[in-house]
C-alpha positions in Angstrom: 59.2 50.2 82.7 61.4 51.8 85.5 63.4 54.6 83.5 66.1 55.4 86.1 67.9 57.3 83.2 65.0 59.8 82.8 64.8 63.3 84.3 61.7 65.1 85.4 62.0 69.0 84.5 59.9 71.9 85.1 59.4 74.2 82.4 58.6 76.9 84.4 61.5 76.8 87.0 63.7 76.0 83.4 62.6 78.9 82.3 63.1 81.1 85.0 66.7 79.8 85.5 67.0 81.2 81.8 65.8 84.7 82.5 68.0 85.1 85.5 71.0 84.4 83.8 70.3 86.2 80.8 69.4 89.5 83.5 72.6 88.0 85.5 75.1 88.4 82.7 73.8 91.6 81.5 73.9 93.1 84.6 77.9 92.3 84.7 78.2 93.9 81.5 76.8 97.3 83.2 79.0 96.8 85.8 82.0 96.5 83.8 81.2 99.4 81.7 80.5 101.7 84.9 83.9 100.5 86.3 85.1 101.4 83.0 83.5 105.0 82.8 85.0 105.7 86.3 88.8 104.7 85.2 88.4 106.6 82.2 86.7 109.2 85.0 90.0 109.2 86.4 92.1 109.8 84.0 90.0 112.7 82.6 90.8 114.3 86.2 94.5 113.9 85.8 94.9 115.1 82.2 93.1 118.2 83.4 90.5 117.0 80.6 87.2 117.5 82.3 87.0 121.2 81.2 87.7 120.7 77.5 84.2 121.0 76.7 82.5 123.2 77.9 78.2 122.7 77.0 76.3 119.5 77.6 74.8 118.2 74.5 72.9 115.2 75.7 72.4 114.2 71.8 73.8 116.1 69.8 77.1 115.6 71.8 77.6 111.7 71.1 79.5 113.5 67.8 83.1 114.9 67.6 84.4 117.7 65.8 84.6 116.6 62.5 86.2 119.3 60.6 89.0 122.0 61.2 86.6 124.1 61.5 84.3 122.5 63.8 87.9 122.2 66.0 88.5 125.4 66.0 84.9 126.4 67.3 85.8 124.0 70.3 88.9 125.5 71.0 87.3 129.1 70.9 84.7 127.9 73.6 87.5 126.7 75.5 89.7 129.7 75.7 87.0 131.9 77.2 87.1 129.9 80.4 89.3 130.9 83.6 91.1 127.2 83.1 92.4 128.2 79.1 92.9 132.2 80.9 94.9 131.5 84.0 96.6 127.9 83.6 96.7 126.3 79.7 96.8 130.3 77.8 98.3 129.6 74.5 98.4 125.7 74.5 98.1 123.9 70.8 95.2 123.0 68.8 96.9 119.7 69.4 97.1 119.9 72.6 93.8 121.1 73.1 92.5 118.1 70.8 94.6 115.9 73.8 92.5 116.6 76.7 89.3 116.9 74.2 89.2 113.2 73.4 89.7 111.8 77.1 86.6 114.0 78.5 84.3 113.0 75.2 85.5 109.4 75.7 84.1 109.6 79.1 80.6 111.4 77.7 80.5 108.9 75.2 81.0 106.4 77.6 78.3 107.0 79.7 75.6 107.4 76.2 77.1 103.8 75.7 75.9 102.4 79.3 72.4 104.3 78.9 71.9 102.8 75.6 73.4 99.7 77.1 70.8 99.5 80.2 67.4 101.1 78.9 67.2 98.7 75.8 67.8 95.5 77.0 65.8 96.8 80.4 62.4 97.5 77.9 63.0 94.4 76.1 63.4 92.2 79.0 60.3 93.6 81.0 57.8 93.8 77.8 59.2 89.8 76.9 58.4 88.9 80.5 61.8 88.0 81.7 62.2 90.0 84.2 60.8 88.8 87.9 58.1 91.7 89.7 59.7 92.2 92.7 63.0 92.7 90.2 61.4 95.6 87.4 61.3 99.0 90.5 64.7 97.8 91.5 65.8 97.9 88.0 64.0 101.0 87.2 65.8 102.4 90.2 69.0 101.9 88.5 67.5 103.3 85.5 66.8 106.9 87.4 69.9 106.3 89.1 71.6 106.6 85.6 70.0 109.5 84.2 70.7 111.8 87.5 74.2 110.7 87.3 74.2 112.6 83.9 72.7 115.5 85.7 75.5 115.9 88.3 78.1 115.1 85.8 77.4 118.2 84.3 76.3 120.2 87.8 79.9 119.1 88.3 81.4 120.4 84.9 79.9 123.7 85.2 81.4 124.3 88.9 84.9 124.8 86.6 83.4 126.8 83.7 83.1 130.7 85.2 85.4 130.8 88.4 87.4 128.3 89.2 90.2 126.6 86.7 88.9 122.8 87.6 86.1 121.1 89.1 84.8 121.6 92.7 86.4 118.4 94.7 82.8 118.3 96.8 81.0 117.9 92.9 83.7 115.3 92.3 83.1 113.3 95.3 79.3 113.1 94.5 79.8 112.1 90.9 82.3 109.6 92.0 80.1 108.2 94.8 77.3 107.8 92.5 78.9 105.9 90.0 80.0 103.8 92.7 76.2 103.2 94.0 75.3 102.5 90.8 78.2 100.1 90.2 77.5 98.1 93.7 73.8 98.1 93.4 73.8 96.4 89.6 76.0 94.0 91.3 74.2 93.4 94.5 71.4 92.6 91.8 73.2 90.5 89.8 74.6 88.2 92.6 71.0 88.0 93.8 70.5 86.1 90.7 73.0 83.7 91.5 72.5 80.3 93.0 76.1 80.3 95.4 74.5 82.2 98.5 76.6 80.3 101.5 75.3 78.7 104.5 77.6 80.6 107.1 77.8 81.3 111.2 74.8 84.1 110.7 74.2 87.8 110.7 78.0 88.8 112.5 79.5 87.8 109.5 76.8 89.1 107.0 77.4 92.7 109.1 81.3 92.8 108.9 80.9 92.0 105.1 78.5 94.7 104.8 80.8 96.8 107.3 83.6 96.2 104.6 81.7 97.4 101.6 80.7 100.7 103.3 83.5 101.2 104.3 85.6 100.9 100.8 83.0 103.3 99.4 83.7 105.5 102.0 87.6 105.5 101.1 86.8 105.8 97.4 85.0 109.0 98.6 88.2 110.2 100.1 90.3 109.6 97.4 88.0 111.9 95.1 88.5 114.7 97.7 92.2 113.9 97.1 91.8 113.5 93.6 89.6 117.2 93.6 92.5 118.9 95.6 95.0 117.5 93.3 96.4 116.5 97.6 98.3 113.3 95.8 100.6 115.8 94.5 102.1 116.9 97.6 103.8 115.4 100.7 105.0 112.5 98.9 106.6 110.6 101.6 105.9 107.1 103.4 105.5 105.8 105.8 105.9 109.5 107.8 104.2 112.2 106.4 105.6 115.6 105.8 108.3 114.1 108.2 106.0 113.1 110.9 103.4 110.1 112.1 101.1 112.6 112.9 102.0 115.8 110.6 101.2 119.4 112.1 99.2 122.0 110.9 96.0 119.8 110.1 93.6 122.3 111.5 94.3 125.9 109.8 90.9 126.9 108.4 88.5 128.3 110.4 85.7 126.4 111.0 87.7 123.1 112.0 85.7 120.7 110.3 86.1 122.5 106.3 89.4 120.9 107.3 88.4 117.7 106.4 87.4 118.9 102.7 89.5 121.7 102.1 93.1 121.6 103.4 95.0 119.6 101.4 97.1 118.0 104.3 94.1 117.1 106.3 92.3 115.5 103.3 95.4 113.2 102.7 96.4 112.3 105.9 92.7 110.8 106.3 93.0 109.1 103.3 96.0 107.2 104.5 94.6 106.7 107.7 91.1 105.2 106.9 93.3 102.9 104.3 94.6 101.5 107.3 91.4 101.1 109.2 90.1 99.5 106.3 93.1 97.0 106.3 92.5 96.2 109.9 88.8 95.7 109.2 89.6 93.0 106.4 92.0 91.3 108.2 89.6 90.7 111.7 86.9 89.7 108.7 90.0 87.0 107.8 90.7 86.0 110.9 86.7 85.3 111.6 86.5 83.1 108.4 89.3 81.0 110.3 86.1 79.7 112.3 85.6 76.2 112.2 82.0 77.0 111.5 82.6 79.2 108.2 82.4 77.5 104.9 84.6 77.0 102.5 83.7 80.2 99.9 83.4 82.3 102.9 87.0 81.4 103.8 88.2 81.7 100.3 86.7 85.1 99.6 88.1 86.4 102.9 91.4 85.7 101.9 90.8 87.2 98.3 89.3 90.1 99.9 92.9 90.3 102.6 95.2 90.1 99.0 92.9 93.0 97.4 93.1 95.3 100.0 96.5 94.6 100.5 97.6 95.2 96.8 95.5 97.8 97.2 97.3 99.4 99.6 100.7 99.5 98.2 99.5 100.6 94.6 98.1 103.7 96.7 102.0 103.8 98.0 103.8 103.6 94.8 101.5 105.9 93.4 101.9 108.8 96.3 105.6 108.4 96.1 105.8 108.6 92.3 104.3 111.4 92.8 101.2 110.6 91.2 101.6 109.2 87.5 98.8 108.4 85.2 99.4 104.9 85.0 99.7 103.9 88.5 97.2 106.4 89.3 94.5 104.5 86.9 95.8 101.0 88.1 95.2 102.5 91.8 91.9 103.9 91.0 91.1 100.6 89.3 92.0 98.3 92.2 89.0 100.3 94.1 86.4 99.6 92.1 87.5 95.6 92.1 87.8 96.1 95.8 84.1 97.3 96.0 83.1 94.5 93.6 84.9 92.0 95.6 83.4 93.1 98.9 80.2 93.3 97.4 80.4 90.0 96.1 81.5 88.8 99.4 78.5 90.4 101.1 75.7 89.4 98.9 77.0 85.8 99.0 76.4 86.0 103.6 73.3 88.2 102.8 71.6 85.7 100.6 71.7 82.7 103.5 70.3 84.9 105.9 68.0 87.1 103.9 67.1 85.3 100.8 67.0 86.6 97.5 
């Protein structure tokens, strides 16, 4: 009998097709908990509430004060360092207990996404779901994750004996970790995905990949912004301290600490490169216009055009508001969805060219 109703399967391919979207989906979950940690990241910076503790407990630290007395231990560790001495000197046990819960929301944050990524990463390599040329990759997240807890606290400690905050070159580096880590678990999780494009070739897998640098690149300028608290100051648009091209850019001796340390310099590139970075979407755009570009490639450049763009004037409202914490956070979350975006966008050209 002919059976034209009946379906040949294979169990194998099935199966695989299981694991990789079991892997897939977890994989987003890391991501949205890393772009989680870094908004909550953010807003630890502009409380002032990285400081607040001041030892790294990698256990023992998942646990709060939970006594007045155990408070009031904190608090005495807390007024011994220059930050309590020189800027916060006779603040509240309250207030204290403010900034307190923001940084130990972003410890316990990144326990969470250790716990969240080791387990299921043991239990889906000793069940045999997870592909070979897939486990080093994954383990490279895996010692990806546990430096970033290292520099986290490398970066902590730059506040705790001079300084009253956190060296912006520690800041960058924590920042632009978490980033890595946030692009490379998706960059693996789209390579599980079966929605690579067929598209014109490797220019527009190279201007894809020339977008996602280059968005990391401004998120590492705004954390030298961020570091040197440079939002704060010359707070008008579209002129700049009065000018297109403000003076006194170059005052420290050599020229190029310029670019890390004065705080004029370190925003004026910021706004620059955000404009570079427009440009560089919108030529992207314009290419997906090709008759020869398909139809997700031509949708994601246009999503990709609105991101930037509403990233852009979020990073406006915020300057001119002279940096509050809300538009601040929505700013600082509108990068990471820009990374994921253009990293989405990438992987999708890389997968037709390259393969999986």
């Amino acid at each position: 009998m002919n059976s034209l109703n009946s379906t040949n399967t294979d169990p194998v391919t099935d199966q695989r097709e299981i694991n990789r979207q079991l892997v897939r989906y977890w994989l987003y979950l890391i991501c949205a908990l890393v772009a989680a940690i870094v908004i909550v990241g953010g807003a630890t910076r502009l409380t002032d509430s990285g400081l607040s503790i001041t030892e790294w407990k990698p256990l023992l630290g998942i646990f709060p004060p939970l006594s007045s007395a155990e408070w009031l231990v904190e608090f005495e560790k807390y007024k011994l360092i220059p930050q309590y001495q020189q800027l916060n000197k006779g603040m509240s046990l309250g207030e204290f207990q403010f900034i307190y819960w923001w940084e130990w929301s972003h410890r316990f944050l990144g326990r969470i996404i250790g716990f969240a990524f080791a387990i299921p990463f043991i239990l889906f390599w000793i069940t045999g779901r997870l592909e070979p040329e897939l486990k080093p990759r994954l383990a490279l997240l895996l010692v990806l994750g546990g430096i970033q807890g290292f520099i986290g606290w490398w970066m902590v400690s730059s506040g705790l004996v001079e300084r009253t905050d956190v060296s912006q070159y520690r800041l960058a580096v924590h920042l632009t970790l978490a980033c890595v880590i946030f692009a490379y678990a998706l960059w693996l999780a789209r390579g599980l995905a079966d929605d690579h494009q067929n598209t014109t070739g490797r220019p527009a897998s190279n201007m894809a990949g020339a977008i996602s640098l280059a968005t990391l690149f401004q998120i590492i300028l705004g954390a030298l912004v961020a570091g040197l608290n440079a939002g704060f100051a010359y707070n008008d648009w579209p002129l700049m301290d009065g000018a297109i091209i403000p003076d006194s850019l170059f005052v420290i001796d050599p020229w190029w600490v310029n670019f890390f340390e004065n705080i004029k310099l370190v925003q004026f590139t910021h706004r620059v490169f955000a404009y570079a970075l427009i440009a560089l979407v919108f030529i992207n755009f314009l290419a997906s216009l090709s008759p020869l570009a398909n139809t997700v490639q031509k949708r994601r450049s246009v999503i990709l055009l609105a991101l930037v763009s509403l990233q852009a004037a979020l990073g406006i409202v915020t300057l001119i508001l002279q940096v509050p914490l809300g538009w601040a956070l929505f700013h600082q979350a509108g990068a990471i969805i820009l990374l994921g975006y253009s990293i989405i966008h990438w992987r999708g050209l890389h997968g037709a060219i390259a393969g999986n």
